[in-house]
PDBQT receptor file of N, H, CA, C and O in Angstrom, charges set to zero:
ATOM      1  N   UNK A   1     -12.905  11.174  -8.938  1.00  0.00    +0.000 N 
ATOM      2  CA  UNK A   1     -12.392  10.110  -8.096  1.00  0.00    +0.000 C 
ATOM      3  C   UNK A   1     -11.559  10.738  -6.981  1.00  0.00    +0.000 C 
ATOM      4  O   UNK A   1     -10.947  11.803  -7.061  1.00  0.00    +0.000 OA
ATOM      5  N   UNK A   2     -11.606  10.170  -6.252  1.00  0.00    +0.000 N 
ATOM      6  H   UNK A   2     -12.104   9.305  -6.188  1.00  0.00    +0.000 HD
ATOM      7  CA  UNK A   2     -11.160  10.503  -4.618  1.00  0.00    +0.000 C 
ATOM      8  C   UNK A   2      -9.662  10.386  -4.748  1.00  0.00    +0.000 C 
ATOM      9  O   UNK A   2      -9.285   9.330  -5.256  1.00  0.00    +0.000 OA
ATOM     10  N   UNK A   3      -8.576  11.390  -4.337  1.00  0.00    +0.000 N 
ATOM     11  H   UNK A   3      -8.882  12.248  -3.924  1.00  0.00    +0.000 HD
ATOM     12  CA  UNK A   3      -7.355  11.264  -4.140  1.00  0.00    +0.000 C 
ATOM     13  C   UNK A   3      -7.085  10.017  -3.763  1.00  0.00    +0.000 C 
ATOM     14  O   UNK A   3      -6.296   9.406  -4.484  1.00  0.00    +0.000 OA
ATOM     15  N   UNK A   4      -7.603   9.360  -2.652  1.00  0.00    +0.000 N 
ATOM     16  H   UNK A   4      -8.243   9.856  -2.066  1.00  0.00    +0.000 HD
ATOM     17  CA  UNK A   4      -7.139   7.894  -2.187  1.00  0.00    +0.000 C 
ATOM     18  C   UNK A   4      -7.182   7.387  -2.999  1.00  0.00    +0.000 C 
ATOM     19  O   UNK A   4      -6.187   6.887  -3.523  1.00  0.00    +0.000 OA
ATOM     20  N   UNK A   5      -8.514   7.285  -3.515  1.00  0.00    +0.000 N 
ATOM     21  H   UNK A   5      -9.323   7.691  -3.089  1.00  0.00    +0.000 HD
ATOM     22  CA  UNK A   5      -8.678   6.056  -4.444  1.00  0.00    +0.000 C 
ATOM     23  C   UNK A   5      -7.607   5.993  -5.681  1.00  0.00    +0.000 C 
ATOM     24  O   UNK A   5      -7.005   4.977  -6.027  1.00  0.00    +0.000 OA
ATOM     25  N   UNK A   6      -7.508   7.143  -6.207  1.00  0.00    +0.000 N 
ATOM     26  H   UNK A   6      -7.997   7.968  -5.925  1.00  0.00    +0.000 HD
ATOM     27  CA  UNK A   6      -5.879   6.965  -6.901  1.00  0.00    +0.000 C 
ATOM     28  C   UNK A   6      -4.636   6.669  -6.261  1.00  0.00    +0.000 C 
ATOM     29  O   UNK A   6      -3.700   6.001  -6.700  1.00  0.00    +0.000 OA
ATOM     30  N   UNK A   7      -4.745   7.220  -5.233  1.00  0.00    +0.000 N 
ATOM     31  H   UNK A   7      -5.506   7.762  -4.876  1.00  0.00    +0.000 HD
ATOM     32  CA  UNK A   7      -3.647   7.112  -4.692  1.00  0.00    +0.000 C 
ATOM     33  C   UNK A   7      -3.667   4.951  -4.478  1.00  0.00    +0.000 C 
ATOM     34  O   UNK A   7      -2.896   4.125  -4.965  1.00  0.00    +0.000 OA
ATOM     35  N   UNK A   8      -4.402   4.834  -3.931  1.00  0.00    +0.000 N 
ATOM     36  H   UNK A   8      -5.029   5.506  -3.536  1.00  0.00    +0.000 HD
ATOM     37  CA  UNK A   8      -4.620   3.040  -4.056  1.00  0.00    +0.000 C 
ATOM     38  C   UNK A   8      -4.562   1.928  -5.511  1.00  0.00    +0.000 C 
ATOM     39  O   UNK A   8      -4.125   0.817  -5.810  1.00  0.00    +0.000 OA
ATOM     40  N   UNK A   9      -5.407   3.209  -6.202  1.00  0.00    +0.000 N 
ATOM     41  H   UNK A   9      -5.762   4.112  -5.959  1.00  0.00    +0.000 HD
ATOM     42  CA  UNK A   9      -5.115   2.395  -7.348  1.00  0.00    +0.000 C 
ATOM     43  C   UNK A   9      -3.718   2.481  -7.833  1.00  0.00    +0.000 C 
ATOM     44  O   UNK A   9      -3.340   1.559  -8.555  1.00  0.00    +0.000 OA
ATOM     45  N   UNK A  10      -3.140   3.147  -7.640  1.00  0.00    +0.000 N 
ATOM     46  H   UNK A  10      -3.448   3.896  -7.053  1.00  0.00    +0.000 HD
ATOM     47  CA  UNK A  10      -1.815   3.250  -8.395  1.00  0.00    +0.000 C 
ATOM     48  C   UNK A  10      -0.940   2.088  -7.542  1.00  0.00    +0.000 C 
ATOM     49  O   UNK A  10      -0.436   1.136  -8.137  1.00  0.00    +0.000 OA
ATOM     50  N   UNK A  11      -0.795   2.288  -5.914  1.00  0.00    +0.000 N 
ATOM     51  H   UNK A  11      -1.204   3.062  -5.430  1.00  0.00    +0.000 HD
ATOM     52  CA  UNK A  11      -0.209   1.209  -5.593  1.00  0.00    +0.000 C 
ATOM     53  C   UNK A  11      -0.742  -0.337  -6.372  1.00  0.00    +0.000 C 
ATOM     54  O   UNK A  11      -0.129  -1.276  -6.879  1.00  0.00    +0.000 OA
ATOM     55  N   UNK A  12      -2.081  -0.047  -6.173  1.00  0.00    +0.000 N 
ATOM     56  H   UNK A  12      -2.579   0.716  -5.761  1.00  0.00    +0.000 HD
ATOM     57  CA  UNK A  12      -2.696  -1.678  -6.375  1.00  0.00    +0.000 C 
ATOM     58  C   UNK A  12      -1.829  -2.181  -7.896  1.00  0.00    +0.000 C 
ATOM     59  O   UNK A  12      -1.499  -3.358  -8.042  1.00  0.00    +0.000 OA
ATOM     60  N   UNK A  13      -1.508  -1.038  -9.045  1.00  0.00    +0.000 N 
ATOM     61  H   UNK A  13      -1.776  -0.082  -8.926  1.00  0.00    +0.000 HD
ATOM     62  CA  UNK A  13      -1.125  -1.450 -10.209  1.00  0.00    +0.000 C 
ATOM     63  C   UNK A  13       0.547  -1.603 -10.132  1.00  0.00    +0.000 C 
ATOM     64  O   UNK A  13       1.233  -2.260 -10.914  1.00  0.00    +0.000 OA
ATOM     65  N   UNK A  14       1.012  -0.836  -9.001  1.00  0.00    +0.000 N 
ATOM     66  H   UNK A  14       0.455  -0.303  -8.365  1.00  0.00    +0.000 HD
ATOM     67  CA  UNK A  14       2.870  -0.992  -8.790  1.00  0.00    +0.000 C 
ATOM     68  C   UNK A  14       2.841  -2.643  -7.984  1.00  0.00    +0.000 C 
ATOM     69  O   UNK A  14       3.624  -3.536  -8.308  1.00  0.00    +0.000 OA
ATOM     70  N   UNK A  15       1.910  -2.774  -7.037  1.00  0.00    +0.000 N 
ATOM     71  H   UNK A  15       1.273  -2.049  -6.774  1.00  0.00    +0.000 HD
ATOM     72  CA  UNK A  15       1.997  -4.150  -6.584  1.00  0.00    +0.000 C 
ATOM     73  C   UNK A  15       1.601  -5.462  -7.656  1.00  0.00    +0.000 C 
ATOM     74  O   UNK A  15       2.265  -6.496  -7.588  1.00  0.00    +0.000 OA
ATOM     75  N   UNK A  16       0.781  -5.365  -8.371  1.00  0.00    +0.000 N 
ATOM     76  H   UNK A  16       0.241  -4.525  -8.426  1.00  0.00    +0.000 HD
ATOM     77  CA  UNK A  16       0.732  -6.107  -9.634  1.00  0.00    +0.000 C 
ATOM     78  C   UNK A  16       1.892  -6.092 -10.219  1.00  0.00    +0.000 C 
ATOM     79  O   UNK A  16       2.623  -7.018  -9.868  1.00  0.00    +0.000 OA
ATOM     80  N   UNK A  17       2.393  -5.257 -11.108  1.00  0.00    +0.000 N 
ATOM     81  H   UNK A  17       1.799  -4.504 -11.393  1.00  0.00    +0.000 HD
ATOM     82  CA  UNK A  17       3.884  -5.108 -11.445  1.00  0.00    +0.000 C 
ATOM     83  C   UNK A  17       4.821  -6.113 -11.000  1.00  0.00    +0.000 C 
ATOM     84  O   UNK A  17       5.359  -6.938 -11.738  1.00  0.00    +0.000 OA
ATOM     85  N   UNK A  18       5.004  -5.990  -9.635  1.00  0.00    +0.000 N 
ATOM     86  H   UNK A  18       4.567  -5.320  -9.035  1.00  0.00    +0.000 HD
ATOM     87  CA  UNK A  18       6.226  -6.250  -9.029  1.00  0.00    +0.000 C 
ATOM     88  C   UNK A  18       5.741  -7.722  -8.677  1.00  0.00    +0.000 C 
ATOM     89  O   UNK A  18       6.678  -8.507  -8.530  1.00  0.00    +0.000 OA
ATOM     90  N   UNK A  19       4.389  -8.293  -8.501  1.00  0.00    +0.000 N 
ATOM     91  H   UNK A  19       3.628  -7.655  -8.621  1.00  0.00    +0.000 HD
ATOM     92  CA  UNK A  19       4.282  -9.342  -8.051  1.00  0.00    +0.000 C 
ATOM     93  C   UNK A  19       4.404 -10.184  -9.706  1.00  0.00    +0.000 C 
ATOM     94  O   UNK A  19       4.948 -11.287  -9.762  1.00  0.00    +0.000 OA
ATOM     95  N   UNK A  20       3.965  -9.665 -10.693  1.00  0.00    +0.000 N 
ATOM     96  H   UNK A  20       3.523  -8.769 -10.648  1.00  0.00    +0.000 HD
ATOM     97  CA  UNK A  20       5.059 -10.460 -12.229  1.00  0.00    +0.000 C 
ATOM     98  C   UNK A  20       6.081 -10.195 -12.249  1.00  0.00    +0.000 C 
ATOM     99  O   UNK A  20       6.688 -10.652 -13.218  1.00  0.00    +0.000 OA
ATOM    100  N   UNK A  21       6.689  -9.559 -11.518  1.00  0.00    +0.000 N 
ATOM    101  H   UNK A  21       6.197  -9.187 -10.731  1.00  0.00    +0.000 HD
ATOM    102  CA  UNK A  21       8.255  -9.386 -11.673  1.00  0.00    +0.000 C 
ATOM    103  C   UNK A  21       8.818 -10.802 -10.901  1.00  0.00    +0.000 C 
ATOM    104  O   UNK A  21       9.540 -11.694 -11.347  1.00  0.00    +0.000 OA
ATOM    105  N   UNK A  22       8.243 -10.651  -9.676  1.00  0.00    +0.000 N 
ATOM    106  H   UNK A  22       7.657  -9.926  -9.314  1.00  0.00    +0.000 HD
ATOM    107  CA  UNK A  22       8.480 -11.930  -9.146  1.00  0.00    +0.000 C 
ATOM    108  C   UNK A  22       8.316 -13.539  -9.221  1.00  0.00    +0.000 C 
ATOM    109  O   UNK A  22       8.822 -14.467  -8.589  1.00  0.00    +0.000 OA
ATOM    110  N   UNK A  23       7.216 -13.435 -10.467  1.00  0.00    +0.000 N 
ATOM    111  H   UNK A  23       6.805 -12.681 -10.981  1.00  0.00    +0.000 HD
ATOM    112  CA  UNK A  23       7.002 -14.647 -10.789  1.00  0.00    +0.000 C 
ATOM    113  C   UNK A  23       7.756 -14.786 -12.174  1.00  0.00    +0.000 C 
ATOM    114  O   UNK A  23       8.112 -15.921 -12.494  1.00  0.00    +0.000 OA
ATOM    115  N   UNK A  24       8.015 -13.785 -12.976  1.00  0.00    +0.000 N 
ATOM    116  H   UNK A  24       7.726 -12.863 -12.715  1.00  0.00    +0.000 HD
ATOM    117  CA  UNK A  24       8.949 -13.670 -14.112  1.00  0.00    +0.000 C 
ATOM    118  C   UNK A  24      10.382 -14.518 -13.736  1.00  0.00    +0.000 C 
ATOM    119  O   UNK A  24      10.938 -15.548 -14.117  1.00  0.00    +0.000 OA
ATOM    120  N   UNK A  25      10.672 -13.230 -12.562  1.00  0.00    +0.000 N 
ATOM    121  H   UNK A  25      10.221 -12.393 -12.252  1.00  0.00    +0.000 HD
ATOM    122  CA  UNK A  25      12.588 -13.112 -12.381  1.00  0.00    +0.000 C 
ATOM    123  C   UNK A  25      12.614 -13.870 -10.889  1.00  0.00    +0.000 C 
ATOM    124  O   UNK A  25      13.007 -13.014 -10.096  1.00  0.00    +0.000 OA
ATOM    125  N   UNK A  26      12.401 -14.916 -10.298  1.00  0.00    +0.000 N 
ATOM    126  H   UNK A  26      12.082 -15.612 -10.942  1.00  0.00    +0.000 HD
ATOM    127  CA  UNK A  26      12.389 -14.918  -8.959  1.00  0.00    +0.000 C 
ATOM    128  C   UNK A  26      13.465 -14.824  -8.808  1.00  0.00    +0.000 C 
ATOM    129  O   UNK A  26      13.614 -14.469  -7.638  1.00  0.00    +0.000 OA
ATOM    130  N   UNK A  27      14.610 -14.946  -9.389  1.00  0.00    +0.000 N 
ATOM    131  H   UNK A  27      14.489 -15.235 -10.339  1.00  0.00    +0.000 HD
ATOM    132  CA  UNK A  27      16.276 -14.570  -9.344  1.00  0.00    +0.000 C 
ATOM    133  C   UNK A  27      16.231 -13.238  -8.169  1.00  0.00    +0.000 C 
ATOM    134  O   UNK A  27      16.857 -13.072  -7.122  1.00  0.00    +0.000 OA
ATOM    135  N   UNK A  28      14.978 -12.229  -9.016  1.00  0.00    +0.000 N 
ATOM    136  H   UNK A  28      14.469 -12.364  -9.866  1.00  0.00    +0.000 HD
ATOM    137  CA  UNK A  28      15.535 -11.375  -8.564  1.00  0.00    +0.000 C 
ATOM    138  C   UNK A  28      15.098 -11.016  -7.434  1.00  0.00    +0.000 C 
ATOM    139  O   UNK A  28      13.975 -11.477  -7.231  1.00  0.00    +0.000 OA
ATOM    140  N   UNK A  29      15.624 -10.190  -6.335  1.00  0.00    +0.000 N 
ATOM    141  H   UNK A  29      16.536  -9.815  -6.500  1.00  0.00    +0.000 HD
ATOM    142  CA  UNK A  29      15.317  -9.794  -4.986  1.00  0.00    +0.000 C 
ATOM    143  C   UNK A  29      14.235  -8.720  -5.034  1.00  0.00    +0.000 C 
ATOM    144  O   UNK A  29      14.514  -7.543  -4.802  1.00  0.00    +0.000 OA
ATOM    145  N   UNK A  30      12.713  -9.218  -5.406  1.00  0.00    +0.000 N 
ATOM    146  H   UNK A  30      12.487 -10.173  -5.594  1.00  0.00    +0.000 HD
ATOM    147  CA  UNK A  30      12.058  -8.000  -5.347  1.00  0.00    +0.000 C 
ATOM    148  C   UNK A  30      10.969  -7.495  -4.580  1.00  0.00    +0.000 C 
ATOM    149  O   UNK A  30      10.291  -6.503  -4.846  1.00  0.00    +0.000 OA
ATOM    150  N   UNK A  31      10.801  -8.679  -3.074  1.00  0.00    +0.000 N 
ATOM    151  H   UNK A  31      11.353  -9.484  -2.858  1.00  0.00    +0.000 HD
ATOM    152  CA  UNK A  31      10.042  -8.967  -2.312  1.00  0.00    +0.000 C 
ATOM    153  C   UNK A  31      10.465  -7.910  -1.192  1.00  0.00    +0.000 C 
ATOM    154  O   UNK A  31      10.021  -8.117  -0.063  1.00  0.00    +0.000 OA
ATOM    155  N   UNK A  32      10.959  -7.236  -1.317  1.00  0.00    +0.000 N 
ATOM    156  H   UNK A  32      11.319  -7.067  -2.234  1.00  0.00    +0.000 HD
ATOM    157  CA  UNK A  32      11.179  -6.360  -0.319  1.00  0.00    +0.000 C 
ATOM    158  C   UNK A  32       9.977  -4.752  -0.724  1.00  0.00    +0.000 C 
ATOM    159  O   UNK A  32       9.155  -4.252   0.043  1.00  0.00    +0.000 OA
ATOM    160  N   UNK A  33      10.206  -4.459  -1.691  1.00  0.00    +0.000 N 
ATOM    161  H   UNK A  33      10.875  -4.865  -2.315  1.00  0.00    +0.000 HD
ATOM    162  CA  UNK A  33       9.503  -3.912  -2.441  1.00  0.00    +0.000 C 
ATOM    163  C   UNK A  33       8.119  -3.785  -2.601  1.00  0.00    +0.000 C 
ATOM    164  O   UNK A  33       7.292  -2.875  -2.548  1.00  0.00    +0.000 OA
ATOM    165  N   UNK A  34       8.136  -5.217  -2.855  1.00  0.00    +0.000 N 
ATOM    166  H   UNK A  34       8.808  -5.956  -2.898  1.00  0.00    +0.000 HD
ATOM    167  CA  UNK A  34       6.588  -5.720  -2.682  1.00  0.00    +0.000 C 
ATOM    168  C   UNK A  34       5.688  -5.087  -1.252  1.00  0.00    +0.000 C 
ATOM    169  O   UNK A  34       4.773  -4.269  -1.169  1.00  0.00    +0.000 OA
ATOM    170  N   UNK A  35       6.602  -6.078   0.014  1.00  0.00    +0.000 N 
ATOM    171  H   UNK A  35       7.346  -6.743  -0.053  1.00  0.00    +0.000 HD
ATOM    172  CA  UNK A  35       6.329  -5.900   0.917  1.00  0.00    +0.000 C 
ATOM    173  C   UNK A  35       5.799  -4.468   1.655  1.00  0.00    +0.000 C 
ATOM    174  O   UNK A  35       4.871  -4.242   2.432  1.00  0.00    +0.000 OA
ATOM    175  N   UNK A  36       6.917  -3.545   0.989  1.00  0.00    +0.000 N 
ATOM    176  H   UNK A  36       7.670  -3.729   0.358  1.00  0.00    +0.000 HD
ATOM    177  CA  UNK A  36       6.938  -1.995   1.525  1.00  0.00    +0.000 C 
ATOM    178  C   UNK A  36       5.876  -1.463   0.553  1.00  0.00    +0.000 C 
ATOM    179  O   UNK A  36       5.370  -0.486   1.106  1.00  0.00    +0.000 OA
ATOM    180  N   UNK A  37       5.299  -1.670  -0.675  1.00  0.00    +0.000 N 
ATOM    181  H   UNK A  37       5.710  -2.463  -1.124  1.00  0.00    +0.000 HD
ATOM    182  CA  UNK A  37       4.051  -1.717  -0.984  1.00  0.00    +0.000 C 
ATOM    183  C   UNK A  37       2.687  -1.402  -0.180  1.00  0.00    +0.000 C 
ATOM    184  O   UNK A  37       1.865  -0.497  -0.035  1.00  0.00    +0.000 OA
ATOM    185  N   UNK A  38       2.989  -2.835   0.291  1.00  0.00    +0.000 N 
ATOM    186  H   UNK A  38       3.656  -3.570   0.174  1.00  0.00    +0.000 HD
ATOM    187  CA  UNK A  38       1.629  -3.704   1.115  1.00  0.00    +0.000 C 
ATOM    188  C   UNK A  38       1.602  -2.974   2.278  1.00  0.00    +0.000 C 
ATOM    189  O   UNK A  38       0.469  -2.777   2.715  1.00  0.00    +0.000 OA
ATOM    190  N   UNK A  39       2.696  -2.424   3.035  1.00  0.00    +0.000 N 
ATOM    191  H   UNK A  39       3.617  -2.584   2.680  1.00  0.00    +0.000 HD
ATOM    192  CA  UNK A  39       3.009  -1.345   4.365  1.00  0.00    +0.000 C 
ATOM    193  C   UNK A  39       1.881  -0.393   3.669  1.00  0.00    +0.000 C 
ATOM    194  O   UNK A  39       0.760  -0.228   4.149  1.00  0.00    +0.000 OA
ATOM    195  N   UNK A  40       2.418   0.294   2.287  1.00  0.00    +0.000 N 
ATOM    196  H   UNK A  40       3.329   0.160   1.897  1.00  0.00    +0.000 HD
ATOM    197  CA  UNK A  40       2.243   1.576   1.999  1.00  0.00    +0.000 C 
ATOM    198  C   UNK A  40       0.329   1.365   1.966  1.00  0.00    +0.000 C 
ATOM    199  O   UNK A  40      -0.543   1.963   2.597  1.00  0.00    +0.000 OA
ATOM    200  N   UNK A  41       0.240   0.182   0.875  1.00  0.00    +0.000 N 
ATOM    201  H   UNK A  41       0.948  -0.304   0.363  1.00  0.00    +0.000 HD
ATOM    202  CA  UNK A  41      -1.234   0.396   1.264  1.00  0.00    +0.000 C 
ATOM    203  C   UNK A  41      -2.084   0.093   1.995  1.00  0.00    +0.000 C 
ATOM    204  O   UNK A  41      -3.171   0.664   1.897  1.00  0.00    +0.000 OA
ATOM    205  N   UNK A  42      -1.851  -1.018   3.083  1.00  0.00    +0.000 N 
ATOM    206  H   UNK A  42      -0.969  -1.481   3.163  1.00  0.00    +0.000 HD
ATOM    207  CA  UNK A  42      -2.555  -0.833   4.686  1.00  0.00    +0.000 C 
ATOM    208  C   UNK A  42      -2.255   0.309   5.164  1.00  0.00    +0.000 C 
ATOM    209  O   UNK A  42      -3.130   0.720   5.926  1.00  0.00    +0.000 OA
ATOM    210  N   UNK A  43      -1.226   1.122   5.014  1.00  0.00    +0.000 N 
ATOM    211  H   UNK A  43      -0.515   0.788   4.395  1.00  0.00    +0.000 HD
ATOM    212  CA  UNK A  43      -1.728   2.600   6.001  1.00  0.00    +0.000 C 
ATOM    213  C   UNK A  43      -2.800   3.792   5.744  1.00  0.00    +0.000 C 
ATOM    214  O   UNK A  43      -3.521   4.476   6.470  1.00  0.00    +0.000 OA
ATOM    215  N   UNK A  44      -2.510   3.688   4.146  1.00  0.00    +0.000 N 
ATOM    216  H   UNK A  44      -1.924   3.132   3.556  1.00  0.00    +0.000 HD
ATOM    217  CA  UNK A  44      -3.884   4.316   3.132  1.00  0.00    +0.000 C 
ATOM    218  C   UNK A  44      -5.253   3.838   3.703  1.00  0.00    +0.000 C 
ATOM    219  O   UNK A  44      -6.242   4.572   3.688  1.00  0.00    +0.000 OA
ATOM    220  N   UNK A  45      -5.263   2.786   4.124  1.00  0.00    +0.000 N 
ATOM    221  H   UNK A  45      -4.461   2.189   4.137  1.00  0.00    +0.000 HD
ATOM    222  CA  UNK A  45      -6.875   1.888   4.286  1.00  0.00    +0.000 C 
ATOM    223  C   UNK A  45      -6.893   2.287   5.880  1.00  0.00    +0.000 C 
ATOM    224  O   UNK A  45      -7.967   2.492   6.446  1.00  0.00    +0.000 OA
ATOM    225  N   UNK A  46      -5.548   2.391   6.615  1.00  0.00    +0.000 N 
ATOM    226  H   UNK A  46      -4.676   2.224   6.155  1.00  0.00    +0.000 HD
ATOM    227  CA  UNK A  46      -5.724   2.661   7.827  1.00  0.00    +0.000 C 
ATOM    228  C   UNK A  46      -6.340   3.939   8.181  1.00  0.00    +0.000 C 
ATOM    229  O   UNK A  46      -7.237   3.901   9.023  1.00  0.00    +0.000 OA
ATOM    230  N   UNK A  47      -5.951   5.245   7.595  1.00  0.00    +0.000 N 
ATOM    231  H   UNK A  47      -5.223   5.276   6.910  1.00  0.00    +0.000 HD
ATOM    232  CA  UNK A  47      -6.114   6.231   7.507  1.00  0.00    +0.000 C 
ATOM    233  C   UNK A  47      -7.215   6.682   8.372  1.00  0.00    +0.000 C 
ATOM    234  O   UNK A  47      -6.952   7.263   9.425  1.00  0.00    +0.000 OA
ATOM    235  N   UNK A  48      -8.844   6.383   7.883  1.00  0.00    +0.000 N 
ATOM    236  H   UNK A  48      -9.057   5.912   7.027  1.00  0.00    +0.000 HD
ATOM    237  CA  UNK A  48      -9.698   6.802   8.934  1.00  0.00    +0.000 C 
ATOM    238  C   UNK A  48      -9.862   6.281   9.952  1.00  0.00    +0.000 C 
ATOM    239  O   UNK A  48     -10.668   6.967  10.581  1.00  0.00    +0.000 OA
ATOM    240  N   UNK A  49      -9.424   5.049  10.769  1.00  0.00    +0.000 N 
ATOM    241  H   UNK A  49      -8.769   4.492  10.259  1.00  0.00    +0.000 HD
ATOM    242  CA  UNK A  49      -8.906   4.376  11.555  1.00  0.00    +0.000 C 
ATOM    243  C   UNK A  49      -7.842   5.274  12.724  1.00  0.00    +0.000 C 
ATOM    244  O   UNK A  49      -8.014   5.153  13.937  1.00  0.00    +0.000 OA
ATOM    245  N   UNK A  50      -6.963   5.990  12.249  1.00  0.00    +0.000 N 
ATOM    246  H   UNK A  50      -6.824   6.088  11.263  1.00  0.00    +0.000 HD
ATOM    247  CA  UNK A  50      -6.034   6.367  12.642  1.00  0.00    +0.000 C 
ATOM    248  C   UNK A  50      -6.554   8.065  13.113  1.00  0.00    +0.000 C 
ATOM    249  O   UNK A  50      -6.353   8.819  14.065  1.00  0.00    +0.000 OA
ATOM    250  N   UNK A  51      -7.128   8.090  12.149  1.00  0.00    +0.000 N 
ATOM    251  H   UNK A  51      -7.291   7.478  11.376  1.00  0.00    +0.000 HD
ATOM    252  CA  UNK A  51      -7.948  10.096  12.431  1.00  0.00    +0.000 C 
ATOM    253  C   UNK A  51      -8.620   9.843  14.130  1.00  0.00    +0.000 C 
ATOM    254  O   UNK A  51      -8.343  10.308  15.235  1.00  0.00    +0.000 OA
ATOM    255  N   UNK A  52      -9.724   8.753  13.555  1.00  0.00    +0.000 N 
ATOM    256  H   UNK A  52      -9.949   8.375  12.657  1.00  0.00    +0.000 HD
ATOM    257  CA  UNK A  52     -10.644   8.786  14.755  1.00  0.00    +0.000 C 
ATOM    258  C   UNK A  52      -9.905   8.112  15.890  1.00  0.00    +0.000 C 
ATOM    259  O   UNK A  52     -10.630   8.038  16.882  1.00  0.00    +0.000 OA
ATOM    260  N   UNK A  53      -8.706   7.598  16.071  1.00  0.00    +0.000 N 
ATOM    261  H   UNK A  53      -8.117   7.657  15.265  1.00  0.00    +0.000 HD
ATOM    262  CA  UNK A  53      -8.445   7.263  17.440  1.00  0.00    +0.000 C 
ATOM    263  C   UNK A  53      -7.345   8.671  17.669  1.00  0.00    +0.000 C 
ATOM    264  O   UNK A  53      -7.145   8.795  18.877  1.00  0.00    +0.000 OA
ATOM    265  N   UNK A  54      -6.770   9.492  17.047  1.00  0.00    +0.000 N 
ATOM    266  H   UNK A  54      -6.933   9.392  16.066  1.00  0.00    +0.000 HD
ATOM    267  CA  UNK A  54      -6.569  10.656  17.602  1.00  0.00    +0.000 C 
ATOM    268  C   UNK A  54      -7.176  11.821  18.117  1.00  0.00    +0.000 C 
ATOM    269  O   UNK A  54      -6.758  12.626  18.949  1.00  0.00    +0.000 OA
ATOM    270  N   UNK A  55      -8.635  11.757  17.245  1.00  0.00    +0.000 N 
ATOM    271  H   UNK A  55      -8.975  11.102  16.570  1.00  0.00    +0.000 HD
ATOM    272  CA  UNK A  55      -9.679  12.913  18.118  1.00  0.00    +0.000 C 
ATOM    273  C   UNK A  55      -9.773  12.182  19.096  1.00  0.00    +0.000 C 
ATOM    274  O   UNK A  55      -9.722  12.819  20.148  1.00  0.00    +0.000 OA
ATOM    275  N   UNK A  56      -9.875  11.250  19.198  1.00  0.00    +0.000 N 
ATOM    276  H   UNK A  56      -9.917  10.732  18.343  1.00  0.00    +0.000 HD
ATOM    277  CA  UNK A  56     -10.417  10.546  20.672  1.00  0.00    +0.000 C 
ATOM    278  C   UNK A  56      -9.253  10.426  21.796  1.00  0.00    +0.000 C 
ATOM    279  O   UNK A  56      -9.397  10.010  22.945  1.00  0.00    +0.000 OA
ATOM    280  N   UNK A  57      -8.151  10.861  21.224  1.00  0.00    +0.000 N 
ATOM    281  H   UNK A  57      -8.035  11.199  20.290  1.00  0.00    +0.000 HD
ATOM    282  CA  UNK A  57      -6.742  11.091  22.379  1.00  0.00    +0.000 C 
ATOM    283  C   UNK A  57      -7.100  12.703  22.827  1.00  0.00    +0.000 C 
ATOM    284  O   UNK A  57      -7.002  13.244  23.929  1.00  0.00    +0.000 OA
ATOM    285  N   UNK A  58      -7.456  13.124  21.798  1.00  0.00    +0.000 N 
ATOM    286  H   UNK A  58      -7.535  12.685  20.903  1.00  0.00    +0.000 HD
ATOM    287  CA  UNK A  58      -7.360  14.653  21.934  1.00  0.00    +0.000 C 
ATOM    288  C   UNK A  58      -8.651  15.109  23.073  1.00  0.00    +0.000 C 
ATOM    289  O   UNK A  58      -8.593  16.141  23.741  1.00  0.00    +0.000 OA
ATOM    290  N   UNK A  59      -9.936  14.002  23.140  1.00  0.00    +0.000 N 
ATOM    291  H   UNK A  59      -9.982  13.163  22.597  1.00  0.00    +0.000 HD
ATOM    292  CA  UNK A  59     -11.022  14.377  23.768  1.00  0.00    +0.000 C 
ATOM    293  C   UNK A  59     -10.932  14.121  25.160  1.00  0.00    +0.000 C 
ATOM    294  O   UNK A  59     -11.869  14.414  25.904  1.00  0.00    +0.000 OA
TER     295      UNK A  59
């Protein structure tokens, strides 16, 4: 399996986590977390997105 793809799956299972945390404890403040998650894994997905518009700065 592909580094990303762990690397995704693991977020995908910390964002599960935290999104029962939030439906558990909504007391608690844990949407921030969440959120910086969801940052972390749109940039993972961004990734080849982001390669190919820098060769193309570079060309």
């Amino acid at each position: 399996m592909p580094k990303k793809q762990v690397t995704l799956n693991r977020i995908d299972k910390n964002l599960a986590t935290i999104a029962e945390g939030i439906t558990l404890h909504p007391d608690l403040d844990l949407w921030p977390y969440f959120d910086l998650l969801e940052a972390e894994r749109q940039k993972h997905l961004d990734r080849p997105n982001r390669l190919k518009e820098a060769l193309n700065r570079v060309k």
